[in-house]
C-alpha positions, 0 to 999 in steps of 0.5 A: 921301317923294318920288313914283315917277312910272311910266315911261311906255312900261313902263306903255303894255305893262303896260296892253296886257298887262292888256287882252289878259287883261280882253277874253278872259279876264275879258270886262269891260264898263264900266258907267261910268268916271268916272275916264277923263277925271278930272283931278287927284289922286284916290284909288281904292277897289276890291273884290277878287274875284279875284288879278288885278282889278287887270287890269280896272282899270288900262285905264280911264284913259290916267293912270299910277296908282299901284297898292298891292299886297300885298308877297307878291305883289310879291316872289314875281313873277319881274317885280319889275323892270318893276313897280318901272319902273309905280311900284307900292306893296308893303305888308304885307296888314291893316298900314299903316306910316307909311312906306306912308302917306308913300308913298301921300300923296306920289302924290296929293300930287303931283297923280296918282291912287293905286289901293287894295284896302281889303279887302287879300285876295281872297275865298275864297267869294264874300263880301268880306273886312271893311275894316279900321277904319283905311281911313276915316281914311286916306281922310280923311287924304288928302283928295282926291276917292274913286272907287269901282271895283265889279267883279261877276264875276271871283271865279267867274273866278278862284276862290281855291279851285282854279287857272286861269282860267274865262273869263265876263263880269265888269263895272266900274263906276268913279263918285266916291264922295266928292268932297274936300269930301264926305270933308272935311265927312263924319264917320267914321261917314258915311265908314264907311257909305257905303264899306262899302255900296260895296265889301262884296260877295256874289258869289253874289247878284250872280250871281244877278242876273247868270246868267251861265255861266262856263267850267268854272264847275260844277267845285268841287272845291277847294271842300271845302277852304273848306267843310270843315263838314258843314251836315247833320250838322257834322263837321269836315273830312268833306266831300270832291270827288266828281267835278268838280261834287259836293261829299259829306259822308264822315260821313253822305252829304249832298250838294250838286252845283254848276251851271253857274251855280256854284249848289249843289243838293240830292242826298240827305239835308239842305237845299239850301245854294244859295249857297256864301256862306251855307255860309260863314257857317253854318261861321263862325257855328258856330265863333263860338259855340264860341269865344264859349262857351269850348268851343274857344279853341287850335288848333295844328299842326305845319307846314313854315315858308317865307319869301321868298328875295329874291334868287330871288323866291319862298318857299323853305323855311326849316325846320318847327315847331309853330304854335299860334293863340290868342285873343292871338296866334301862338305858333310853336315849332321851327327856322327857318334853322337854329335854334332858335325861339320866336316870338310874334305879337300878332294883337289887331287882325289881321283876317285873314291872306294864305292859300290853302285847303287849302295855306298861310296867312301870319303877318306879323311886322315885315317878315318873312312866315312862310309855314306849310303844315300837315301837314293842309292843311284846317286852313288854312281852320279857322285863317283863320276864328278868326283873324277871329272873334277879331278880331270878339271883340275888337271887341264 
């Protein structure tokens, strides 16, 4: 497969544009930028806090790079045209074919830097999504010099849970993380170690570390659509917005009420829960053992059924069904396009899906992306977590 070298003077304006947005919105500062003078073809790994990092990272160096993106993105953009024109890659979030593995190895092969988010998804509560198990193979197989670009900061800017932008200081530090003789004389378990330590995140102890306020940064509502676990007594789908800043419990009362540091404290009854990534966890844990213990191993839905009309750049609806996620797969039953359906979608080595709190999640199957919205929105949050807990399962 033949290398798409960008246009340049596409590539100059995206960059401006990207500037603009990193300096007033995101206010990044670079720590070090170990690619600004690199030569040569070189791989570059990055974290995903938020939907736009790559806006942080496309400045750092005056070379076109290749960015890989997620093919929903690419194709609900109304700016396809200027993105095929700086040479983007799309591909399928959590699945690599040997088409986008060709794609990826022309550019390095070509001598030019290439830009991967290994994650895949932008987190949803201040923790990393795992890196799939096939990047340290990947990143062998291209054999070319690793750059690790940490940014710290840009998930309290965008926050997957709610809309807009919170302006705040976020920071960068690009350095190499292998050199291509490191990567080639490195085995597997090495390659992992080390670029898990790299890219795997906490956005709130960071935060912690860093103190810094962000506009807006105490509103959470939206939040309740992540946290829809009740920590005090453990009902499910009680916790609502109680203003801008508080997030309750309907069940008992219990209370959290966030600061302008996007910590939580206590009001009332329970503990204190003062990192919304540990609720998290607590929720995924608690799930965990349900599944592992047989108590609970279907969920199902009726939903709304979107896909992407590629000729208008956006999902469109295409019909309605019964989704049901079990620990093999996604059973789908109802009429999409018009007719009758009975789909069924292996999940076996599925870490995660594309998804939005509280609104939809995506089952990719081949090329095509089915976009579900449930008919109660908070269920999104739930299918999200077992998906990855099957995943966890299935690998122990």
């Amino acid at each position: 497969m033949a290398y798409q070298k960008p246009n340049k003077l596409y590539y100059r304006i995206t960059q401006a544009a990207a500037w603009v947005v990193s300096t007033l919105m995101f206010k990044r500062r670079f720590l070090r930028n170990e690619i600004k003078r690199a030569n040569g073809p070189f791989v570059v790994i990055a974290n995903h806090q938020a939907s736009l990092d790559f806006v942080n990272l496309i400045g750092a160096t005056a070379r076109p790079m290749t960015f890989v993106i997620s093919n929903s993105f690419y194709n609900t953009l109304p700016i396809k045209g200027i993105m095929n024109k700086i040479g983007v890659i799309p591909k399928q979030q959590f699945q690599t074919t040997l088409k986008d593995m060709k794609a990826i190895k022309a550019v390095v092969d070509s001598g030019q830097p290439v830009v991967i988010y290994p994650a895949g998804l932008m987190c949803e509560d201040g923790l990393s999504t795992p890196i799939p198990e096939a990047t340290y193979k990947f990143l062998k197989w291209l054999n070319v010099d690793v750059y690790m670009a940490r940014t710290q900061g840009s998930y309290f800017v965008m926050p997957k849970w709610t809309g807009g932008m919170r302006a705040g200081r976020t920071t960068i530090d690009i350095y190499r993380l292998f050199s291509r003789e490191e990567l080639a004389a490195a085995d597997l378990e090495t390659v992992k170690q080390k670029t898990d330590e790299a890219l795997l995140f906490d956005a709130y102890r960071e935060q912690e570390t860093a103190m810094v306020k962000y506009q807006n940064n105490h509103n959470i509502v939206g939040l309740e659509n992540v946290l829809y676990q009740c920590p005090h007594c453990e009902a499910e789908f009680t916790m609502q917005a109680e203003g801008e800043s508080v997030i309750a419990c309907a069940a008992c009362g219990f209370r959290q009420e966030s600061d302008a540091y996007g910590f939580l404290h206590k009001r009332g009854e329970g503990a204190e829960v003062r990192y919304v990534s540990d609720w998290s966890q607590w929720i995924h844990r608690k799930l965990k053992e349900k599944l592992k213990a047989g108590k609970e191993t279907v969920l199902s839905t009726k939903a709304a059924i979107h896909m992407i009309d590629y000729a208008k750049n956006k999902f469109v609806p295409v019909g309605s069904g019964t989704v049901t996620l079990s620990p093999t797969g996604f059973f789908i039953e109802g009429e999409i396009a018009g007719e009758a359906t009975t789909l069924t979608v292996p999940t076996v080595n599925v870490p995660c899906l594309p998804f939005s709190p509280g609104k939809y999640f995506e089952i990719q199957h081949g090329s095509a992306i089915y976009r579900c919205l449930p008919e109660d929105g908070r269920l999104v949050m739930k299918f999200i977590r077992m998906i990855k807990i099957f995943h966890e399962l299935n690998n122990e």
